[in-house]
C-alpha positions in Angstrom: 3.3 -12.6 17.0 2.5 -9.2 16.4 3.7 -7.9 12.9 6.7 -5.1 13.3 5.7 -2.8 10.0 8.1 -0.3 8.2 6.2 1.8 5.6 9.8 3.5 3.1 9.1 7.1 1.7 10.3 6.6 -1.2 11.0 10.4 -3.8 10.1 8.1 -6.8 12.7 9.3 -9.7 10.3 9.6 -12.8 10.6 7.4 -15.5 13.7 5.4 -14.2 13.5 2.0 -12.9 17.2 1.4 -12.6 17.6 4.0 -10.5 14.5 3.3 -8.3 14.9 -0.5 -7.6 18.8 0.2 -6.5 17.2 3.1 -4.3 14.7 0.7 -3.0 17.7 -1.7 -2.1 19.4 0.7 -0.5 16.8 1.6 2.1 15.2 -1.9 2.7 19.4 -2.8 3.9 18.7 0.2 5.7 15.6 -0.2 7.6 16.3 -4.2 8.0 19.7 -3.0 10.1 17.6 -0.1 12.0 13.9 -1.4 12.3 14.4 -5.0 12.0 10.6 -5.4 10.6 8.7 -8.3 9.7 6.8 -6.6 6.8 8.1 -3.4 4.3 5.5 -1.6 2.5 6.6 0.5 0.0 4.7 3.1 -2.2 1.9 3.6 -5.5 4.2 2.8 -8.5 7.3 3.2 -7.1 9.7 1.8 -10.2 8.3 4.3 -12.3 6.7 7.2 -11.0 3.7 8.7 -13.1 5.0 9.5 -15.8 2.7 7.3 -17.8 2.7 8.1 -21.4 5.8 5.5 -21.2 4.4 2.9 -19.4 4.8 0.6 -22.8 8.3 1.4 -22.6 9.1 1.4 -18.9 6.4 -1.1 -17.2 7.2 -4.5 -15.9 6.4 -7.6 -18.5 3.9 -9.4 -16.1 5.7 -8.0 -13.2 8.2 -9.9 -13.5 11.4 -7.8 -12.5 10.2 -6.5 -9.5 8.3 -10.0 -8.2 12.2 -11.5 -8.7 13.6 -8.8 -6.9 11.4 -8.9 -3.7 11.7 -12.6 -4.0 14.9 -12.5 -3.8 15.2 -10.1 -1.0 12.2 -11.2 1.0 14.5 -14.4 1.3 17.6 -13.0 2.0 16.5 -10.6 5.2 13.4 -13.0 6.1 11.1 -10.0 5.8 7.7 -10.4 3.8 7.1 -7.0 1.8 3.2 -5.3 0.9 5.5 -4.2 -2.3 3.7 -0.8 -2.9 2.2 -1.0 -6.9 4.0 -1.5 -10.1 3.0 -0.5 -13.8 2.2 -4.0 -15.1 2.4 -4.9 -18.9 0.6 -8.0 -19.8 -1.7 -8.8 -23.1 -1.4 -5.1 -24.8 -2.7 -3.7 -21.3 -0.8 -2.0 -17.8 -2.4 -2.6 -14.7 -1.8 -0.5 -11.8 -0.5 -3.9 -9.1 0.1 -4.4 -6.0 2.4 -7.6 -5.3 1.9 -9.2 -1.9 5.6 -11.6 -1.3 6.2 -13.9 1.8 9.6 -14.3 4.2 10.3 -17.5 2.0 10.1 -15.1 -1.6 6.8 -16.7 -2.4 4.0 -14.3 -4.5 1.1 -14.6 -2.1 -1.7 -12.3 -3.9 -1.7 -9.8 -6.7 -4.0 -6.6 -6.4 -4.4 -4.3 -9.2 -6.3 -1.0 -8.8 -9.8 -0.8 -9.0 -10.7 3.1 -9.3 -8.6 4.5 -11.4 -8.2 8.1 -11.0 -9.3 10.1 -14.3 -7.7 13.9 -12.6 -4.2 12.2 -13.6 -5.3 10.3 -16.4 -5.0 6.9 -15.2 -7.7 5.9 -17.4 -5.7 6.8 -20.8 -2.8 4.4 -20.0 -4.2 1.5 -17.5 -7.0 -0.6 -17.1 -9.0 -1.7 -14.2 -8.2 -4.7 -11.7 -11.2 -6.9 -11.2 -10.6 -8.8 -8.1 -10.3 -7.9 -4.1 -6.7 -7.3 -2.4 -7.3 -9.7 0.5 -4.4 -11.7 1.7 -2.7 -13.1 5.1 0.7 -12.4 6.1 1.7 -14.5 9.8 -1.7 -15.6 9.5 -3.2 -12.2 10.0 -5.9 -11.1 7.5 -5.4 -8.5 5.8 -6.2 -6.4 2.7 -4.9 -3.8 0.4 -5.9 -1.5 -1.8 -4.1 1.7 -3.7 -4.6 5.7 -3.1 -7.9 6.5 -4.9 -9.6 3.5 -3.6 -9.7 5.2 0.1 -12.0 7.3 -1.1 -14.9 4.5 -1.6 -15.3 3.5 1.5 -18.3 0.8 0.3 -14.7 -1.0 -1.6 -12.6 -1.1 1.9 -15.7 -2.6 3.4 -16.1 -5.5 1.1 -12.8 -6.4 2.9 -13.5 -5.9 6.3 -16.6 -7.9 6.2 -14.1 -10.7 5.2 -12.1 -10.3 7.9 -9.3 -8.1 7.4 -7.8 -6.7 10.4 -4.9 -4.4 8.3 -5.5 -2.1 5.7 -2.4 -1.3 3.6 -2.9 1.6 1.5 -0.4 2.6 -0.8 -0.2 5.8 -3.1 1.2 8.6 -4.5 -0.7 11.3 -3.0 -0.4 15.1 -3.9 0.0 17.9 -1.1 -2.5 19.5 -2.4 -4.7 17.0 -0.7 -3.4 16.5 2.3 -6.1 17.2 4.4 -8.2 14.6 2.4 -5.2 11.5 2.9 -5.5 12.1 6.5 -9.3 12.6 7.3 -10.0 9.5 4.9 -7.3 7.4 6.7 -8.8 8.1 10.0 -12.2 7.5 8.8 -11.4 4.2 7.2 -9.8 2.7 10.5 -12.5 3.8 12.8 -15.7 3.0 10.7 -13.4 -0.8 10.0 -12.4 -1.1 13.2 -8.8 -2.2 11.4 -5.0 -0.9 11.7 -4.7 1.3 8.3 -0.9 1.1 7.7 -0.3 3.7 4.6 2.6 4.5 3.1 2.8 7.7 0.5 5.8 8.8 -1.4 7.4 12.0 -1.2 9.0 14.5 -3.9 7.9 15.3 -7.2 7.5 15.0 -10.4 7.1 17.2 -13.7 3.3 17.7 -12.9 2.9 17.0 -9.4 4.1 17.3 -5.5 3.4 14.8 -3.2 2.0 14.8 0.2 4.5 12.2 1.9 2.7 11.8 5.2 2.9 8.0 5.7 1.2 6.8 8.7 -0.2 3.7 10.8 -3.4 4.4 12.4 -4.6 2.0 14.9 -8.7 0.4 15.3 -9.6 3.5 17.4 -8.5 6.1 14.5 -5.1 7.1 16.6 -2.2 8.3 14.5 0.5 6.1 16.0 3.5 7.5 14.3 3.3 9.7 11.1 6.1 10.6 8.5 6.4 14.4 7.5 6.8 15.2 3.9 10.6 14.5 3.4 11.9 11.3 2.2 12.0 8.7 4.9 10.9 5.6 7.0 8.6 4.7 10.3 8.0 1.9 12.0 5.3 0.8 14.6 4.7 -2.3 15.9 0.4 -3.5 15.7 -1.3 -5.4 18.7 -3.8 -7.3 16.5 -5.6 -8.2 19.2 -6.8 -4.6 19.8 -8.5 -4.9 16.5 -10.4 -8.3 18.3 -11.0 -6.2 21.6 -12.3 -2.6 19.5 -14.9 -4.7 17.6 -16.0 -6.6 20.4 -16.9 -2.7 22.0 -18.5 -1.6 19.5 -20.3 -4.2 17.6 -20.7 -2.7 14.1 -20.2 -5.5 11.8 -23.0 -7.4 14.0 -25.1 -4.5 13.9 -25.0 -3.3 10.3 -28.0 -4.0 8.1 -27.1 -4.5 4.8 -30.8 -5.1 3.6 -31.2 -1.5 3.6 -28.4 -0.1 2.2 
């Protein structure tokens, strides 16, 4: 079966939690009734925004509170959810985490950011993950990995040798940038030969506007629907065999020569 994905836009509201898990409710009901998808991603850090001087304050004790609350509506709609990142509090530390959950609320994988980006000082308030963001969803392989990642594209190939066919990429982008999110989306799915399914947020906070943008990308490196900068949802539905076919045409992981690199 081919996987029906929704990518939600969220305008993160900075520093409040409350507000941005009963906004996230709000527009999974919604997109459930209107898309009817099998997986939701949602965006980078989307319970708390940046605002990370307060991360000991406002992050999730071992992700916890959000991991219960896709659970719980995972379950209820039948819906398995890439659940965009989370600042996660665990031994005196906050990781920067993705959390993979199943149609039957279970946590399938855990992914917390590897490159963390120093311009908005990730570094002073979160450490590194240490592990690779494959998974399978409908057993499809898949990986993901979180905005500044997409710009080493040596990390998204040490999933792609393994077999990942979808690349979820989930950030908080600035507009400054916008150029770069889109050339580097592009490049990843044509030089991996994968569907890059990437879903930004939009708005702003105190220090930065975001770039919004969301967009799935198909093997070839065609845009196949693309959010504009407002908050929002799309939807497209991915013919994994293409990713079979594409890779079959143009041979690159059976030509590449990693002796040499």
């Amino acid at each position: 079966m081919n996987p029906v994905i929704t990518c939600i836009q969220l305008d993160i509201k900075f520093g409040d939690p409350a507000f941005n898990y009963e906004q996230a409710e709000k527009k999974i009901s919604q997109v459930i009734l209107t898309e009817n998808p099998t997986i939701i991603v949602l965006p980078e850090l989307w319970t708390t925004g940046y605002d990370l001087t307060r991360l000991d304050e406002i992050g999730d004790i071992s992700g916890k509170t959000t991991t219960r609350f896709l659970s719980e509506l995972a379950k209820k709609h039948c819906v398995h959810f890439v659940g965009g990142s989370i600042a996660k509090k665990q031994d005196n530390s906050v990781t920067n985490t993705m959390l993979i959950i199943n149609n039957k609320g279970e946590l399938v994988q855990e992914y917390s950011k590897l490159h963390l980006f120093k311009l908005m000082d990730e570094h002073h308030h979160l450490i590194s993950g240490q592990t690779k963001g494959l998974f399978e969803l409908d057993g499809v392989k898949s990986a993901g990995v979180i905005c500044y990642d997409i710009r080493f594209p040596e990390w998204i190939r040490a999933h792609t040798t393994q077999g990942a066919e979808i690349l979820y990429v989930v950030a908080e982008w600035p507009l400054p940038r916008l150029h770069h999110w889109k050339s580097l989306l592009i490049s990843r799915a044509i030089e991996n030969q994968c569907y890059v399914v990437a879903c930004n947020r939009a708005g702003s906070d105190p220090n930065n506007e975001f770039a919004g943008h969301s967009m799935i990308i198909d093997p070839w490196g065609e845009i196949l629907i693309e959010a504009d900068e407002k908050p929002g949802f799309i939807t497209a539905e991915l013919e994994i065999e293409k990713v079979k076919s594409v890779r079959k045409q143009i041979p690159i992981f059976d030509d590449r020569l990693p002796e040499f690199y």
